[in-house]
N, C-alpha and C positions, 0 to 999 in steps of 0.2 A: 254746677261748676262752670267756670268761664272756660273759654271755645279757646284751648293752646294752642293749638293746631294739631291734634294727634287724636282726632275725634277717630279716623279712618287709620288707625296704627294699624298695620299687618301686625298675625301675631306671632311673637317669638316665644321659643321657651328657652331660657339661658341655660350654658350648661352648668350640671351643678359646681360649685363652688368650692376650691379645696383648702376652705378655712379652717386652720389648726381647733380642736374639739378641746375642750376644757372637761373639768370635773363636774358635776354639779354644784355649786355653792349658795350660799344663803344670798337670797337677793339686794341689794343696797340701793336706799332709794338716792337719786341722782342729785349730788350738790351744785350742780349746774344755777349760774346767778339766772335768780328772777323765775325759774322752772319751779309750777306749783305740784303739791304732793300729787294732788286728786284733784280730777272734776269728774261732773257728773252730768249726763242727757239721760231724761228718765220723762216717759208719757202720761204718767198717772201720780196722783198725790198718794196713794199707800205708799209704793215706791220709792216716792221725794219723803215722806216721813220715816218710812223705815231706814233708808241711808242717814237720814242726820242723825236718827235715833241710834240707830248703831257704830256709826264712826263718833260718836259725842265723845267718850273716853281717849280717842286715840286722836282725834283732831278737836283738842279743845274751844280752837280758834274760830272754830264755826266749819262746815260740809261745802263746799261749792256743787250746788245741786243745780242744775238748770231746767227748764218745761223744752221740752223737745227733742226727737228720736235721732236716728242716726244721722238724719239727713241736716238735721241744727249741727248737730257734731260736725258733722264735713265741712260745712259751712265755716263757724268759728274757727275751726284748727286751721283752714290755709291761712288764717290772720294771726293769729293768737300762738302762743308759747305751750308747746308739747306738755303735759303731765307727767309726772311719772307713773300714773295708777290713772286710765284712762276707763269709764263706767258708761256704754252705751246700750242702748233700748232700740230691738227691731221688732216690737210690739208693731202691726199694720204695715210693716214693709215686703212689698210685693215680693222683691228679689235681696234679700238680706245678705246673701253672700256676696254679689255685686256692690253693695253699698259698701259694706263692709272692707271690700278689695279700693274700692273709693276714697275711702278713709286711711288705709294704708299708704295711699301716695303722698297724702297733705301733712303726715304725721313722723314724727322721729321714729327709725329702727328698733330703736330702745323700749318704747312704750308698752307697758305692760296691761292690754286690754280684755277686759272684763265685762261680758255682754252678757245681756237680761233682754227675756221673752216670749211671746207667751205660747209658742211649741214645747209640748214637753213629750220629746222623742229621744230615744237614743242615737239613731241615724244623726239628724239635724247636731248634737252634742259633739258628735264624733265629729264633724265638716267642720264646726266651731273652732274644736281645741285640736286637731289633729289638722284635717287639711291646712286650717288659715293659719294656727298655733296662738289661737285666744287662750290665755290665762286659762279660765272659767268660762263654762254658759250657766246662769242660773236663773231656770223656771219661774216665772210667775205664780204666787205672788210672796213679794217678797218679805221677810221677818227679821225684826231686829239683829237676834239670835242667827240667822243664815250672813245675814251682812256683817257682824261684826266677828266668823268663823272666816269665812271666803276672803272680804274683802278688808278687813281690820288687821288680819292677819298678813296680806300683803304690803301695805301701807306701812307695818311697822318691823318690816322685814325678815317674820316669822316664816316665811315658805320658800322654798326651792323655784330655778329654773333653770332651764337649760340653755347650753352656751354653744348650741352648733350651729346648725344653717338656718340663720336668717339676717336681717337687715339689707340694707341699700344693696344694688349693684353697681357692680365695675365696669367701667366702658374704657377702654387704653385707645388711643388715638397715636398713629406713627407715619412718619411721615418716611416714604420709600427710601428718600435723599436727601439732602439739607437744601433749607429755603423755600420746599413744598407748599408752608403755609400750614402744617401740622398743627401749630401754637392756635393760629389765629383762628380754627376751625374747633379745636378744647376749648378756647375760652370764651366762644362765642355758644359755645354748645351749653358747657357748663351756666353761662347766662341765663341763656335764654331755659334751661330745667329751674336754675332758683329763681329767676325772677318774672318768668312770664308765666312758668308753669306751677310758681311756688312751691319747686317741692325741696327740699332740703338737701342740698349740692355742695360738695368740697371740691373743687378743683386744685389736681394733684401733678405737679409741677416735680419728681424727683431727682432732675440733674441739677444739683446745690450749687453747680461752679455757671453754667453756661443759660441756665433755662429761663425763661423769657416772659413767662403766662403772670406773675406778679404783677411784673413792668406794664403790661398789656392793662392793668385795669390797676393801674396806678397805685396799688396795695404795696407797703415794704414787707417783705420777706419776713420770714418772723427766725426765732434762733434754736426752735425744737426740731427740729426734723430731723440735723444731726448727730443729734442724739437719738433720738426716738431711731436710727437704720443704725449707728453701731451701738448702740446697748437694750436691745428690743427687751430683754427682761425687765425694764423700768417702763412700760410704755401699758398705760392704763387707759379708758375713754377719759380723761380730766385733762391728760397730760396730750394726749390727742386734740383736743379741743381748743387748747392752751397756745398748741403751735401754730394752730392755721388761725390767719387773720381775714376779719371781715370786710367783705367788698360791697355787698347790700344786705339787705336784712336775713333773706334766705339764701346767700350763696358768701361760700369763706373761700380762702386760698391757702395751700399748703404747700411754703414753698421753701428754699434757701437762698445763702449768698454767699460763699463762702471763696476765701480767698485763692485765685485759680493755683498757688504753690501749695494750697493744703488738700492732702491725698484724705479721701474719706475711705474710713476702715469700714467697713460694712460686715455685718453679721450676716450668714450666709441661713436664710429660712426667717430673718427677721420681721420681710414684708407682710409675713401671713399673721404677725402680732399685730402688728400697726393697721392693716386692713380691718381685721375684726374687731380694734376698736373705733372706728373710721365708718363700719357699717352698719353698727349699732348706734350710731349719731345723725347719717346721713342715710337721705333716699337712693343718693344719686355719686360717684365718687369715679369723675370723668380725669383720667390722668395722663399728661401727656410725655409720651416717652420716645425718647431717639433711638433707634434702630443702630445700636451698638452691645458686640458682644461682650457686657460686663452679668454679672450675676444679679443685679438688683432688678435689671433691665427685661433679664429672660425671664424671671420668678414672675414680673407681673405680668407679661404676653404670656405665659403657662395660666396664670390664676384670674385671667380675666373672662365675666360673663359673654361680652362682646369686643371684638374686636374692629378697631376700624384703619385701613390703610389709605394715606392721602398719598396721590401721584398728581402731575403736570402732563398738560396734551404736548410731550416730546417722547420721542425716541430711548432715551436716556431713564427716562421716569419708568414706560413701559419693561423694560431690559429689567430696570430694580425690581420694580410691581413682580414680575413674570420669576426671579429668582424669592423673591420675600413667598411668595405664595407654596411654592417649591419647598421651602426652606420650614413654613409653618405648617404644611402638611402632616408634620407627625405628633401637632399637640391635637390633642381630644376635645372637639367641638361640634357641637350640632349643627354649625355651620360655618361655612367657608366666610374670612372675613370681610367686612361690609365695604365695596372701595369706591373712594371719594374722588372725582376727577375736579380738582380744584386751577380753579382762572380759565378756564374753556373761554374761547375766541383772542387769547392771546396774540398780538399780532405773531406772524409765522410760524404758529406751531401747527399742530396736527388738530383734524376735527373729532369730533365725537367718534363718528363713526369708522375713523380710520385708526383710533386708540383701541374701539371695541374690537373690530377686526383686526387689532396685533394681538392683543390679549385672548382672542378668541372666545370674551364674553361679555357679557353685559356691564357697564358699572351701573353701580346704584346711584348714586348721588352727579351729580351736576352742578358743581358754584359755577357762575359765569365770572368773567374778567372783572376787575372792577378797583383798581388800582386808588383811585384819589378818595373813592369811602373807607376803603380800608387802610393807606395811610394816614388818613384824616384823625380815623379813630384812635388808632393806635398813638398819635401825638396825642391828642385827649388824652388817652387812656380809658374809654369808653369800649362797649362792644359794636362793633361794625355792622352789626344786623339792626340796629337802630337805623341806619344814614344808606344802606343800599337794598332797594324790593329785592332784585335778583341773588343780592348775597342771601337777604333774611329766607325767600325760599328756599333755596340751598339748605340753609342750616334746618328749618321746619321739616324738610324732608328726610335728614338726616337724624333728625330729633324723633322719624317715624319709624326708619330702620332700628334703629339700637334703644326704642323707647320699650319697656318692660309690661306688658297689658295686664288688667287686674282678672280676677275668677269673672266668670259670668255663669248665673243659677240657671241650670238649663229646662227645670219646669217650678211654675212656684209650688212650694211645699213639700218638695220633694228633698230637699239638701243636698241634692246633690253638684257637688262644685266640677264645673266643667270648663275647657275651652269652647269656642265656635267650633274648632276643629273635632270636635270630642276628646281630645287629650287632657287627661288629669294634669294637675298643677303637681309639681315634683319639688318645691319651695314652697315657704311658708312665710305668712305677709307680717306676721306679729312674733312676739319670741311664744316660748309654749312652754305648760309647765313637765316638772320632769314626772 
């Protein structure tokens, strides 16, 4: 994979997630333009013959079978357009749960993955379809008869899954006070996750009257969103998808525009519809929201994986930071949130180290000053971490804090999915069946 800059991520474990749980329902393969039903990375010709053989009936049109194991998979999907019915082979793969966790990042939420291999363990089944939430793992070697049960059956949307925790996470970006630079540090984040990182990013932009992150990367607003927060019972992944418009090829914008005399009615518990269709779409769903007490506002600082708060080296910024921090003490997080000291060496402000010692602690992140790359862009309409080193480390650093690490197999053969730290993954990378 190319070098994002998060080769060295610390690792976080988000907290979980308090996305509204649906029923079980019968699965539906994804009308999304241009998204193919199935493809396939398979290391052996039984294998390549027994999937055409057995999808023949159900995809008459021919199998997209390809020669190459997971690591071909990785490879194509950061270029290539998601599946709906994704078939990978960790036949020879040292660390298969790591690969696997690989594959997760370059791939849509949604994708319903279906791995073949030639362990035939129940441990190893269990880390497949339980830790990571693979569809299937199905042993080696494979038969007409097995593939057109398991996977013919998915394809034509004969089987169940479940609809709870998993897809993209949320990263809320808030800015202590107005003017911080809040926007410009979203949509530069958001950038640089779809297009440098390729991974599949919506940047979420919910103040329809005032909000800014469109304008920044020169996208018009699109006209679903106010609908999709006051009538959240019509809000499907299509109608999601529908609203946010594209800015490059892996990163869209979900925003409004709405006339500042019109009062949007907002459905109180709405957000947690829109999210979980949002996260089954997206790796990555970086939203930038103002530090005001409306309901739409609070719901997503309550429902976010990460939190990040931008202040200024003044007095003024410090005083907010020191009350915001205060103030978010009582939501439930495994960590306190991530804080940005954004334009450091400002003339006459405060220095680094006279902000840490108000605050009485470290911040994480560091932008430096940088005034004419970040105007510059923002008349383009372009992301600012293009035209400034100092900004673009800033954001890389920040891309380090709130970026999401994949499993890593902590001996081979063993399956068992770990962190560095030895803590179990408590999320799951793919959906799972019920």
């Amino acid at each position: 994979m190319p070098d994002d800059g998060t080769k060295n991520a610390p690792q976080v474990t988000p907290a979980p997630p308090r996305v509204a749980v649906e029923p079980s329902t019968p699965r539906q393969i994804s009308t999304r333009h241009r998204r193919p039903a199935l493809i396939a990375f398979v290391t052996d010709a039984v294998s390549e013959k027994a999937l055409a053989d057995g999808l023949a009936d159900v995809l008459p049109g021919g199998v997209d079978v390809r020669r190459g194991g997971i690591r071909a998979a990785i490879a194509t999907m950061q270029k290539a357009a998601t599946p709906s019915v994704l078939v990978v082979d960790v036949s020879g793969e040292d660390q298969p749960l790591s690969a696997l966790a690989q594959l997760a990042n370059v791939v849509e939420p949604d994708v319903c993955v279906l791995v073949i291999g030639e362990v035939d363990s129940v441990d190893f089944y269990r880390e497949i379809t339980r830790s990571l939430g693979a569809h299937e793992y199905l042993s080696k070697p494979l038969t007409n008869d097995k593939v057109a049960r398991h996977v013919g059956a998915l394809v034509l949307g004969q089987t169940h899954v479940t609809e709870g925790v998993h897809g993209g996470a949320l990263v809320v970006i808030t800015g202590v006070r107005g003017g911080v630079g809040a926007t410009t540090l979203a949509v530069n984040l958001a950038g640089h996750f779809g297009v440098s990182m390729r991974r599949h990013t919506v940047l979420f932009d919910p103040d329809i009257h005032l909000g800014d992150a469109s304008f920044l990367l020169n996208v018009k607003p699109g006209p679903g969103l106010r609908m999709a927060l006051e009538t959240p019972e019509r809000i499907d992944a299509l109608l999601a998808e529908r609203a946010a418009q594209s800015a490059a090829e892996r990163l869209d914008v979900l925003s409004g525009e709405e006339p500042l005399t019109s009062k949007l009615h907002y459905a109180a518990g709405g957000i947690d519809r829109l999210l979980a269709a949002l996260r089954r779409r997206y790796n990555f769903i970086v939203a930038d929201v103002p530090f005001r007490q409306e309901p739409l506002y609070d719901e997503l600082l309550a429902l976010a994986h990460q939190r990040v708060l931008v202040m200024l080296p003044t007095l003024t910024s410090v005083r907010a930071t020191l009350r915001l921090l205060s103030g978010l003490g009582n939501v439930e997080h495994v960590k306190r949130p991530v804080i940005v000291l954004n334009r450091v060496g400002v003339p006459g402000s405060l220095t680094r180290r006279q902000v840490e010692d108000a605050l009485a602690m470290k911040v994480d992140v560091a932008v430096p000053d940088q005034p004419r790359q970040v105007e510059a862009a923002a008349t383009m309409g372009e992301m600012a971490m293009v035209r400034g080193n100092g900004f673009r480390s800033g954001i890389l650093e920040l891309s380090r804090q709130v970026a999401f690490v994949g499993l890593l197999d902590s001996t081979v053969g063993t399956g068992t999915a770990q962190k560095k730290d030895g803590v179990r993954r408590s999320w799951r990378l793919f959906r799972s069946k019920s």
